[in-house]
C-alpha positions, 0 to 999 in steps of 0.5 A: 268228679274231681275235688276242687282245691283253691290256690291264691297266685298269681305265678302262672308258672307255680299254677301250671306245676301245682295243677299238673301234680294235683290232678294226678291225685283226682283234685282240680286246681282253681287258681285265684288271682289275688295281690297279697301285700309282702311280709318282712319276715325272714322265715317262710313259713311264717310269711306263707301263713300270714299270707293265707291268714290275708287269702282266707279274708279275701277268698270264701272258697275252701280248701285253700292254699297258698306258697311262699319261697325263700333263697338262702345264699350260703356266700351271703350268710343265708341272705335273703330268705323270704325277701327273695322278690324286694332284693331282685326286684331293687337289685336286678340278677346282674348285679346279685351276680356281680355281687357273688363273683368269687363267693360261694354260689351254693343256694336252696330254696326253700318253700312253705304251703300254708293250707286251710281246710274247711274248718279254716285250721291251718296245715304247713308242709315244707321243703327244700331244694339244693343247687348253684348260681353259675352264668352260661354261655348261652345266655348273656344278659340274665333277666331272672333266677331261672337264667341263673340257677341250676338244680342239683339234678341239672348242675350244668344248665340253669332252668330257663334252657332246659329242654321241656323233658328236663323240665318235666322231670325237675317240675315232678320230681325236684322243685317243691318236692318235699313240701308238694309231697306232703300236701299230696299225701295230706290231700289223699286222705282229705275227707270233705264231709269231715273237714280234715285228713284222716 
C-alpha cells in the first residue's frame, strides 16, 4: 500500500506533475483544495512556509506540502518575485510583454516546497529553472505564461504548444526539478513511525 502525502492547491496542472513523480517513489498524492490568502513578500521561500503555516491550520492531515513559485525578469531587475500571479492577474501577459520589448527576456523561476511531517517541523527543498520570454508565430493573443515562456531545453517553443512528449519530458525532468528532487530524496527516507527522514 502506497504512503499518502497531502498536497494544499488548487493547480490542477502542479497536482497532476506532483502526482506522477510521487508515485514513482510509492506515495500517493491527495491534493486538498484550499484558497490560501497571497503573501506580499518577495522571497519564495518565505511566502511557500507562511502558506503552509496557513494549510497546517486548516488541513489535519499530515505529511503536508505546499508550493510556491516566483519570476525573476532579468530586464526588470528581478521583478516580480513571488508577486508573479498580482502582477499577470492586473497586467495580463500582453501588456508584460509590450513591457519587455527590446529588454532582456531572460527569466527563472524559482519554486519553494514547504513540507511538514508528522511532527509538524518544517522542510523547505528549493530549486530553480532557466528560460526566455519570446512571442510565437502560432500563437498570437497570449492568455498565459505558458503561451510565452520557453524552457532552456525547448528555447523555440513556449510550453503551451509542446507536444505531449516534449512536455512529459520537461514536467520530469525540468520544471521544478531541484526542488521536486529534493523532496524526492527526503520522501524516500521518510519513516512514518519515526516522523521524519532517516
Amino acid at each position: 500500500m502506497k504512503n499518502k502525502i497531502f498536497f494544499a492547491s488548487t493547480n490542477k496542472r502542479k497536482i497532476d506533475t506532483y502526482a506522477k513523480r510521487l508515485s514513482e517513489i510509492g506515495w500517493e498524492l491527495v491534493s486538498i483544495p484550499i484558497n490560501i490568502p497571497e503573501s506580499r513578500d518577495f522571497s519564495v521561500s518565505d511566502v511557500a512556509i507562511k502558506k503552509l503555516e496557513y494549510a497546517k491550520t486548516m488541513i489535519v492531515d499530515r505529511p503536508l506540502f505546499v508550493e510556491d513559485r516566483g519570476l525573476k525578469i532579468k530586464g526588470l531587475n528581478s521583478f516580480p518575485g513571488s508577486n508573479i500571479k498580482i502582477v499577470t492577474d492586473l497586467m495580463g501577459v500582453p501588456k508584460l510583454m509590450d513591457i519587455l520589448d527590446n529588454m532582456d527576456s531572460e527569466v527563472e523561476f524559482t519554486y519553494s516546497i514547504a513540507f511538514a511531517g508528522l511532527d509538524d517541523k518544517i522542510d523547505s527543498f528549493e530549486g530553480q529553472e532557466k528560460g526566455v520570454f519570446s512571442r510565437h508565430d502560432k500563437i498570437h493573443s497570449p492568455k498565459s505564461l505558458f503561451d510565452v515562456y520557453c524552457s532552456e531545453k525547448f528555447l523555440e517553443k513556449p510550453l503551451s504548444i509542446l507536444t505531449d512528449s516534449e512536455m512529459y519530458e520537461y514536467e520530469k525532468h525540468w520544471t521544478r526539478s531541484d526542488a521536486l528532487c529534493g523532496l524526492i530524496e527526503y520522501l524516500k527516507t521518510y519513516d512514518r513511525d519515526s516522523k521524519s527522514s532517516k
